[in-house]
Structure formats: C-alpha cells, structure tokens
C-alpha positions as a Python dict, from the first residue, in 0.01 Angstrom:
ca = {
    (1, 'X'): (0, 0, 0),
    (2, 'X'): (-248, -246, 81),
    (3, 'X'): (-516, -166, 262),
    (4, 'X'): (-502, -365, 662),
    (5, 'X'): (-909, -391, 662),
    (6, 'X'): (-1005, -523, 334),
    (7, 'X'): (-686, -602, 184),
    (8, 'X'): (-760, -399, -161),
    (9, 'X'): (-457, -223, -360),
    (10, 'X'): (-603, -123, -649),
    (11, 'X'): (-682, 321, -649),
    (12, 'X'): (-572, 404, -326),
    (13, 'X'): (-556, 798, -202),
    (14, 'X'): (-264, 907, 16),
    (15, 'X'): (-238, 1235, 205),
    (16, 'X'): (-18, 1434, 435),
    (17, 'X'): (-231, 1543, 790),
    (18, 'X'): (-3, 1726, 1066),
    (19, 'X'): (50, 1679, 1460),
    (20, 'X'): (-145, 2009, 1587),
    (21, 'X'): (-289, 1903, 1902),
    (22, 'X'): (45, 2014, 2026),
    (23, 'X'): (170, 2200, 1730),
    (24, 'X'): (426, 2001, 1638),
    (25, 'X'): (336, 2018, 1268),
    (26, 'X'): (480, 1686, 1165),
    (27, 'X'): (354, 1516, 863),
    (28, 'X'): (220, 1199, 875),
    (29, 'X'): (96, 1005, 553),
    (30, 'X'): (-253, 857, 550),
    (31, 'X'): (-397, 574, 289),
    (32, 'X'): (-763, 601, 198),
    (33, 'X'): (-894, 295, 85),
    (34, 'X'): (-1057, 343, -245),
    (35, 'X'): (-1267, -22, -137),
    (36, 'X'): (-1396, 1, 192),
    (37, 'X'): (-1303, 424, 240),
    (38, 'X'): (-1094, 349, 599),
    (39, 'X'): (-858, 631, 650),
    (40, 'X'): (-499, 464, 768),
    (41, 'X'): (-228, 565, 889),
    (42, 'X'): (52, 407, 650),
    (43, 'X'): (375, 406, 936),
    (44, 'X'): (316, 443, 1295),
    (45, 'X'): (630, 599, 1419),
    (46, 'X'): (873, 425, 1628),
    (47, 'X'): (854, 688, 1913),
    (48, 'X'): (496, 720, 1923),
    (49, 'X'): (467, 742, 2343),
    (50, 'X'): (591, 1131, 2220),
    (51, 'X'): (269, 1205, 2113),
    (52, 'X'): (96, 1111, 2402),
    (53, 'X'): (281, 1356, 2680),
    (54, 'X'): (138, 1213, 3044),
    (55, 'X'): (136, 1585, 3138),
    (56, 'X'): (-90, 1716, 2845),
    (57, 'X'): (-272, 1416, 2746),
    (58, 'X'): (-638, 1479, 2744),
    (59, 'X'): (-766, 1071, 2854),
    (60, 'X'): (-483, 1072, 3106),
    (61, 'X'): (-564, 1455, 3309),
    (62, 'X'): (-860, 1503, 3504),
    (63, 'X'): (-955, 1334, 3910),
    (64, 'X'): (-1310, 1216, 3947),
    (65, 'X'): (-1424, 1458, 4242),
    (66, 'X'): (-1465, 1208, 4560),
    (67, 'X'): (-1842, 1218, 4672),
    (68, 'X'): (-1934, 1128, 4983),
    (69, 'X'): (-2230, 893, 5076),
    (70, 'X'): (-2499, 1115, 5071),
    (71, 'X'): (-2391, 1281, 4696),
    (72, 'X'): (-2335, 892, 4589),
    (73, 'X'): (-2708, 762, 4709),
    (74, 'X'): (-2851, 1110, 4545),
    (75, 'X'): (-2655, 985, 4196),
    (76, 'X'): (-2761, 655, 4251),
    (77, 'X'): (-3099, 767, 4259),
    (78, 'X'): (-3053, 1011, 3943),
    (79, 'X'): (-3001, 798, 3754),
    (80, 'X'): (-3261, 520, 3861),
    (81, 'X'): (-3534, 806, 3822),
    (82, 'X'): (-3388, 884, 3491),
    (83, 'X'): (-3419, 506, 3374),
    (84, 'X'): (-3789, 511, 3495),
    (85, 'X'): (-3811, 842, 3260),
    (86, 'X'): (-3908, 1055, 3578),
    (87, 'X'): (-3581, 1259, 3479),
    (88, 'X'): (-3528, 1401, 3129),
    (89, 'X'): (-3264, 1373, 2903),
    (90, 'X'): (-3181, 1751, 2905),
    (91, 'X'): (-3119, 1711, 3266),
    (92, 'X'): (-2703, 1866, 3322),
    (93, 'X'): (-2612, 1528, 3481),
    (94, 'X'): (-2728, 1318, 3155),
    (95, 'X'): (-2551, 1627, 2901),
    (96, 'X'): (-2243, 1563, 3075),
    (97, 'X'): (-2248, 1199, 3099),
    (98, 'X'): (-2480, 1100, 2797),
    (99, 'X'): (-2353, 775, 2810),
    (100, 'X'): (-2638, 709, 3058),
    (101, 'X'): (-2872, 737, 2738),
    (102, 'X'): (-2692, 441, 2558),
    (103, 'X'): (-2685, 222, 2871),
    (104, 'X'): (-3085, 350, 2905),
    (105, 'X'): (-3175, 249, 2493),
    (106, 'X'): (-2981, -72, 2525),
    (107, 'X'): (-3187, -138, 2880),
    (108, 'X'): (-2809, -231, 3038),
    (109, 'X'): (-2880, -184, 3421),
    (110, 'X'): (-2613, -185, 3701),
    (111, 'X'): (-2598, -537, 3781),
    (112, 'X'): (-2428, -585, 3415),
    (113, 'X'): (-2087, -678, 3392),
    (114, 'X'): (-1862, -416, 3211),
    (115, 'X'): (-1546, -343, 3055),
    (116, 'X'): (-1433, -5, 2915),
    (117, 'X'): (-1105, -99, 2713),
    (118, 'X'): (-869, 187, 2643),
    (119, 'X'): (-1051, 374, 2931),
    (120, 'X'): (-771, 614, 3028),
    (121, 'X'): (-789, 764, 3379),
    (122, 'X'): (-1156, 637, 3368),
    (123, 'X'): (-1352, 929, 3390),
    (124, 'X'): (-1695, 761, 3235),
    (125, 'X'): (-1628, 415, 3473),
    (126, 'X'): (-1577, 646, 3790),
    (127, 'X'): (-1901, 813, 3725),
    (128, 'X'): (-2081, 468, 3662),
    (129, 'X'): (-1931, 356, 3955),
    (130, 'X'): (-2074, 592, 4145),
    (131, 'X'): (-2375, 578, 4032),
    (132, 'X'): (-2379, 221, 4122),
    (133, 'X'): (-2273, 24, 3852),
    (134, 'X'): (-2065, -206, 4056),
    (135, 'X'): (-1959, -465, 3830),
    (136, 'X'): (-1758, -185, 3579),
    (137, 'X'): (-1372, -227, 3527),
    (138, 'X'): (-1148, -80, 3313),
    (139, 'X'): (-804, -159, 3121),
    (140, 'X'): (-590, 84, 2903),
    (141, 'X'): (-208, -12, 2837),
    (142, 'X'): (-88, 328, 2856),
    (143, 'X'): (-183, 453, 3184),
    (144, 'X'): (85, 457, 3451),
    (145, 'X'): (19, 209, 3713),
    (146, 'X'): (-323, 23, 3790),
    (147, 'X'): (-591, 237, 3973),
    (148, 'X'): (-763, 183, 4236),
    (149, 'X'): (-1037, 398, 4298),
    (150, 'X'): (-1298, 322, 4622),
    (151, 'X'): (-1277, -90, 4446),
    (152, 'X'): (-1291, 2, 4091),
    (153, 'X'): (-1027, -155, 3934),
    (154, 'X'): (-826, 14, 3582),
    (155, 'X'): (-546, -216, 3488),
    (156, 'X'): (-273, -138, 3324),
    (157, 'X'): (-324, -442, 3020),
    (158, 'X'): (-420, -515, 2738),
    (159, 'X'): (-746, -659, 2600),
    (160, 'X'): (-547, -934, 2444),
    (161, 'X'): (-376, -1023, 2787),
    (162, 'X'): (-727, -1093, 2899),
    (163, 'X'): (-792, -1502, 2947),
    (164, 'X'): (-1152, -1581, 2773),
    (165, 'X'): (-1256, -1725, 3089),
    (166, 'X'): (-1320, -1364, 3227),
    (167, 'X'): (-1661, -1305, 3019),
    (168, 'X'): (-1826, -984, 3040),
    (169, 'X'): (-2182, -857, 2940),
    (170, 'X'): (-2092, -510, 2808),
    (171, 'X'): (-1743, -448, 2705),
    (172, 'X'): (-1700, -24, 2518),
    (173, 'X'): (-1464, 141, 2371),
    (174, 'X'): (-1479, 473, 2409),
    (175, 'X'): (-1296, 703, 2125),
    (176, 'X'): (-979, 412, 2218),
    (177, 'X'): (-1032, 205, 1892),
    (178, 'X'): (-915, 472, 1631),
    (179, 'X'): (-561, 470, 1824),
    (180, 'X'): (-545, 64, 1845),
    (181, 'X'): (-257, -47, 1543),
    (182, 'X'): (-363, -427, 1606),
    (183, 'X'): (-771, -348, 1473),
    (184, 'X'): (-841, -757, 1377),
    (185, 'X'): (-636, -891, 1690),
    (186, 'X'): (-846, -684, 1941),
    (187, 'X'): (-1149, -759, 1772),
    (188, 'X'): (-1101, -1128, 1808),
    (189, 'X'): (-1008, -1108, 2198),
    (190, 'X'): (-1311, -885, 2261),
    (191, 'X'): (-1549, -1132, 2059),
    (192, 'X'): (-1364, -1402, 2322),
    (193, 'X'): (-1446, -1290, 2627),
    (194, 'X'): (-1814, -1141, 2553),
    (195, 'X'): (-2092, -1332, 2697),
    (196, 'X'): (-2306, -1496, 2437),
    (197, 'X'): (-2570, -1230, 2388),
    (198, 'X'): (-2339, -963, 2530),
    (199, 'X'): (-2318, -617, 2363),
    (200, 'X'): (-1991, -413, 2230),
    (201, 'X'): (-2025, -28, 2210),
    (202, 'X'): (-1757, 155, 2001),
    (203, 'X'): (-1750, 516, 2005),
    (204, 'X'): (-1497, 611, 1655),
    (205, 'X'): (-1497, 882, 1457),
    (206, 'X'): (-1597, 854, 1094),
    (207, 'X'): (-1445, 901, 772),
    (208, 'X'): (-1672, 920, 519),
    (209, 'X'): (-1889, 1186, 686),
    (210, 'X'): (-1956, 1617, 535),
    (211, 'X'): (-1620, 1719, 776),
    (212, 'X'): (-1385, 1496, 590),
    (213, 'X'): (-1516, 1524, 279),
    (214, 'X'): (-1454, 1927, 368),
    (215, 'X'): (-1174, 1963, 521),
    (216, 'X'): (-965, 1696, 375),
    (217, 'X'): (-618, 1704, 565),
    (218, 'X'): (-716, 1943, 823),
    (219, 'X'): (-1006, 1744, 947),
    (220, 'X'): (-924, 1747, 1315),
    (221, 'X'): (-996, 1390, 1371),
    (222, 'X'): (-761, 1257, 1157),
    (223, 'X'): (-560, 1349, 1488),
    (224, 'X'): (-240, 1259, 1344),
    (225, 'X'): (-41, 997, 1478),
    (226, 'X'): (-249, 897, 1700),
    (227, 'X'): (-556, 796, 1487),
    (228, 'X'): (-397, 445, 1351),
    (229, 'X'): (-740, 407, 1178),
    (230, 'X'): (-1024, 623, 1117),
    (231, 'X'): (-1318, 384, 970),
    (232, 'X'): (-1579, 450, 708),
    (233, 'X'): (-1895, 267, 825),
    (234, 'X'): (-1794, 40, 551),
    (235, 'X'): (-1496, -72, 705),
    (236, 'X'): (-1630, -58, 1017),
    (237, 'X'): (-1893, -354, 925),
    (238, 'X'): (-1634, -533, 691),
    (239, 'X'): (-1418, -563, 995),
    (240, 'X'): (-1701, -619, 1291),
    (241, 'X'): (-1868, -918, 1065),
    (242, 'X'): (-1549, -1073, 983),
    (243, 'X'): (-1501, -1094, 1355),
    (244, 'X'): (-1863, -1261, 1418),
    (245, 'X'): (-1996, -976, 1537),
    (246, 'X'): (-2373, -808, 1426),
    (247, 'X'): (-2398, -398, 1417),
    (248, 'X'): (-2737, -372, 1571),
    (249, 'X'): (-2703, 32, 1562),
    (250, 'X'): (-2527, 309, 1442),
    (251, 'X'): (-2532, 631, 1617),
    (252, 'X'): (-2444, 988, 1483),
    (253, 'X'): (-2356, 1188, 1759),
    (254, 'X'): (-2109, 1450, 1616),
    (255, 'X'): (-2099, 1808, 1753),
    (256, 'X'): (-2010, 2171, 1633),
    (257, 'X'): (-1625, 2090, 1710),
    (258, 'X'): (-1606, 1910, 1363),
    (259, 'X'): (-1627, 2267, 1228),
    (260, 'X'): (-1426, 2521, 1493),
    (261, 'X'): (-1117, 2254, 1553),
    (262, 'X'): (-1103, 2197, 1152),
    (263, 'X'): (-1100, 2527, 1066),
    (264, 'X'): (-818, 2603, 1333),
    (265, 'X'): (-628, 2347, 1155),
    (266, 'X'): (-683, 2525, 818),
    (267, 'X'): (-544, 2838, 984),
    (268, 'X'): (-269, 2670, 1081),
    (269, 'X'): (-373, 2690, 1469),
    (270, 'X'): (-284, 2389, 1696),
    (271, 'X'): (-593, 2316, 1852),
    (272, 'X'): (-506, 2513, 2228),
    (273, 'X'): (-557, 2832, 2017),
    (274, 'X'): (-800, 3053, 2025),
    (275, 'X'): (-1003, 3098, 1718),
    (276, 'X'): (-1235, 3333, 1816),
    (277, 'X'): (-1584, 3267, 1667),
    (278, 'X'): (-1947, 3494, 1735),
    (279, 'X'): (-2221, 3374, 1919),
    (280, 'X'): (-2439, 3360, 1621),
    (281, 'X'): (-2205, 3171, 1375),
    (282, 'X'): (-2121, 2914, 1687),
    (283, 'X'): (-2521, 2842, 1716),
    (284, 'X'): (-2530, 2797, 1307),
    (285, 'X'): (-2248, 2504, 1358),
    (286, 'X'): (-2410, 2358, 1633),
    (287, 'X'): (-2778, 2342, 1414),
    (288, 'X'): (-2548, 2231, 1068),
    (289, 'X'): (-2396, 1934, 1329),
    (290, 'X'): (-2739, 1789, 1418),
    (291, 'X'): (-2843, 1806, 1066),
    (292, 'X'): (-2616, 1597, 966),
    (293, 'X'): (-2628, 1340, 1207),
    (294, 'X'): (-2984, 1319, 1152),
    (295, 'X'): (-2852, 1265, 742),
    (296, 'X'): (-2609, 1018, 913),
    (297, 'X'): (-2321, 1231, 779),
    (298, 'X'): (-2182, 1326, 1074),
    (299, 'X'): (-1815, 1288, 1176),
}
C-alpha cells in the first residue's frame, strides 16, 4: 500500500488495532509508513457513521451550562486578569480549559477572528464565547443540525464548503484532524481562507511517541476506525509544508491516560471499564507522562 502522506511503498508495517471504545472488537488494519512513520488506516469502512453513535459519542454529549450576566462579566474578567498574569495557570478555570494558555503564548486576544473545524457540540467555542471571544465560530459535518447558542454559530459543513472570501485569523482543530480521510484537501482549504499572517493550531495525537512504541496495537489512540491518520511529527511537517504552511511550535501535552486506557486495551477492556489502579501507581503515570513530554516523546 502506498503511503497517502509521502507516497513511499517500499518497507511498510501493517497491523490489526480493535474498536474498544465501545467494545465492539472489530479489527481494523493500519499501515505504518516506514518513510515518514504516519500510522493509516488502510480501508475506512463503508458504514463508518456506526462508530460514531449520537447517543454515546464523546464530542457530540455534554450542554455548556447557561451563565447568566453576572457569571459571564466575572469569566470575562478571569480570563483578562489571567492574560495580564494576575491569575495563575494552576487556577481550576485555566486546568479545565487550558486552551486559554495557547491563546495566552500565541498573544491571540478576543477581538481575533476564529474557527474551530471539527468542533463537535462546541464545548471549547462556548466557553470562549463566554468569556468574550466574540468573533469564534465553529463547523463540524457530523453534528445534527446547526447550533445556535446565545449568537455563536456551529454549522453543520465542511471546511471545504467554506468560500476563501471568509478569512479568519485563527482557525484550530481540536483532536478533529486524526478522523479527517481527505488530510491534503482540508489542508489546502484551511491555508485558503487564513489571513496572511494568521495562525492554525492542531491538537493530534502522535505516533512515534514511548506509548506507541509500547503498546503497539493496543495503544488507545490508534482509536480504531475512527483515527483515519495518526501522524508522526514527520508526517505532520511533510504534509503542513507541502501545504505552505510553517510549524512555528510543537507542543507535548500528553497525560497519564496514554498508560491506564492502553493497558485496558491490553486486558482486553473496552475503555468504559474499570481498571482499577492505586493511588500511588496513578501519581507514578502522571510524573512518567510529563517526563516525556518534556523528552518530546509524548503521545
């Protein structure tokens, strides 16, 4: 099979990962390019709206809590404060959102234009919204129907249905990329409608990182089917440059779940299970994930 990145044939790996988000235990074959290292998946199956059940469906569950004026102005104001670095990172707000740290190191305030493609029910763009980030839309093919929450807009489209007219300054992809089949095609109609010095964030898990390298098939982002691609940062930059585009950063932010939903998958547990785990082996995974994404060899 040749590889959809980088094109290379020669010495490619294949291997079998299973469905066990939801236990299904299907086996689905993946190509690992022996080139550029991306981890593909080699069919996407005809039926693949099965895998994503509207009921169950992690980016599709969950309704931003509607705050009223007063708790809006006091986010507002969070996060200005934390901006000015009068409020710390370890504050619970930034933890649960730490988005706000990226927007903060990249000095992206709330009169930039955004776009969060693939955004699901937009949990992040709610909370940026209500923070007062005003100018934040989102678009994800897969959701029902458009939403409209208090005049921010997620469409049901596609990036490539946008008309390079619309330019934004930030456009982000949050963990969406890895489950896009048409990786060069949405590239090019992101690169289209980005302002000239505009910046693209992509959140993806990473291939060539200690977890895969351990846990091989049971690595539990592999998330078969619905990882299409899971990049190396190889293939990330092969593809990114192809497309015109500069990688400025790359950030490791991988947690202890690398470890505890791997080793479910190992055990053959789909990952609702319990696997039950002591306090004091939990706090070794969490130290062994932040030494490895300060060795940039996190997942």
């Amino acid at each position: 099979m040749q590889c959809k990145i980088c094109n290379n044939q020669e010495n490619n790996e294949h291997i079998i990962a299973k469905e066990m988000m939801f236990g299904l235990r299907e086996g689905f074959s993946y190509m690992s390019c022996s080139h550029c290292g991306c981890l593909q998946l080699v069919q996407v199956p005809e039926n693949i709206s099965k895998y994503y059940p509207a009921d169950e469906y992690f980016s599709f569950q969950g309704k931003t809590k509607e705050n009223g004026t007063v708790k809006r102005f006091i986010k507002r104001t969070f996060i200005s404060l934390y901006f000015l670095n009068i409020v710390p990172e370890w504050a619970s707000y930034i933890k649960a959102f730490p988005f706000f740290k990226t927007l903060k190191e990249l000095d992206i305030n709330n009169s930039a234009s955004i776009l969060d493609v693939g955004c699901g029910s937009g949990r992040l763009i709610k909370q940026m919204y209500l923070c007062g980030y005003k100018h934040v839309s989102g678009i994800d093919p897969f959701i029902k129907e458009d939403i409209d929450f208090h005049g921010l807009k997620i469409l049901k489209k596609d990036v490539r249905d946008i008309t390079p007219k619309d330019k934004y300054d930030v456009i982000m992809l949050h963990h969406s990329f890895e489950h896009m089949e048409a990786q060069h095609e949405t590239l090019s109609a992101i690169y289209d409608i980005l302002s000239p010095n505009g910046y693209l964030i992509i959140g993806i898990p990473l291939c060539d990182g200690f977890a895969f390298r351990k846990y091989k098939e049971n690595w539990f982002q592999i998330d078969a089917p619905r990882h299409f691609f899971i990049h190396s940062v190889k293939s990330m930059s092969l593809l990114a440059q192809a497309k015109g585009f500069d990688i400025e950063n790359i950030i490791y932010d991988s947690t202890e779940r690398q470890f505890t939903q791997s080793e479910k998958y190992s055990l053959d547990k789909e990952s609702r299970q319990d696997n039950p785990i002591s306090v004091k082996r939990l706090k070794s995974l969490k130290k062994q994930a932040q030494i490895l994404n300060i060795l940039n060899d996190g997942d």
